[in-house]
C-alpha positions, 0 to 999 in steps of 0.5 A, a space after each residue: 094253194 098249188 103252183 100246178 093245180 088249174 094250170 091255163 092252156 098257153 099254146 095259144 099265148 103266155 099266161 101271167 099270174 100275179 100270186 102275190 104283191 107287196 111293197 117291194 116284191 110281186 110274185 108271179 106264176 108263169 106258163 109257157 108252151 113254145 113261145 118266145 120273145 119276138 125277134 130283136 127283144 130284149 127284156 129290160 126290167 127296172 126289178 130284179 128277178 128271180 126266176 125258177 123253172 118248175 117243170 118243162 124247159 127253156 133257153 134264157 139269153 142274157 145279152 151280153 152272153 153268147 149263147 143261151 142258158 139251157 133250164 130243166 126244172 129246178 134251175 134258178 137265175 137271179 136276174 139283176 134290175 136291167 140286165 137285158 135278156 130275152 126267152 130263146 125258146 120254151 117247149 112246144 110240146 109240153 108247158 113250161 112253168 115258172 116261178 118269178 119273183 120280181 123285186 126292187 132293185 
């Protein structure tokens, strides 16, 4: 298997895939081209997540934080279980792809 082998056209709408789920932890691949959250949104997740950027880029935002985290690829977050967040931004021009691994909290 290859995180970057078929990967789906997303301009149209993000695009999920569960790549792996056990009792406890689900892991997921994630492309983007330029979308975002819709304004006002904020992600509010009962997991943990780990979040990897592989390629592109994108502006995560934690709520309780100024302003945006830049990410290129190779970049990492752990998210803790509700801590709100929200995707500022993901390229428009080129997919951004991600590795997330969701986890009990």
């Amino acid at each position: 298997m290859n995180l970057f082998a078929d990967l789906p056209d997303a301009r149209a709408a993000e695009i999920f895939e569960t790549l792996l789920w056990r009792p406890g932890v689900r892991i997921d691949r994630i492309v983007s081209q330029g979308q975002r959250s819709p304004d006002g949104f904020w992600h509010d997740q009962a997991d943990g997540e780990f979040v990897l950027l592989l390629a592109g880029a994108a502006r995560l935002r934690f709520e309780d934080e100024a302003q945006p985290r830049e990410l290129r690829p190779g970049d990492w977050l752990d998210i803790p279980p509700h801590r709100r967040h929200r995707v500022e931004w993901t390229d428009p021009d080129r997919q951004t792809v991600w590795l997330a691994v969701f986890y009990d909290g």
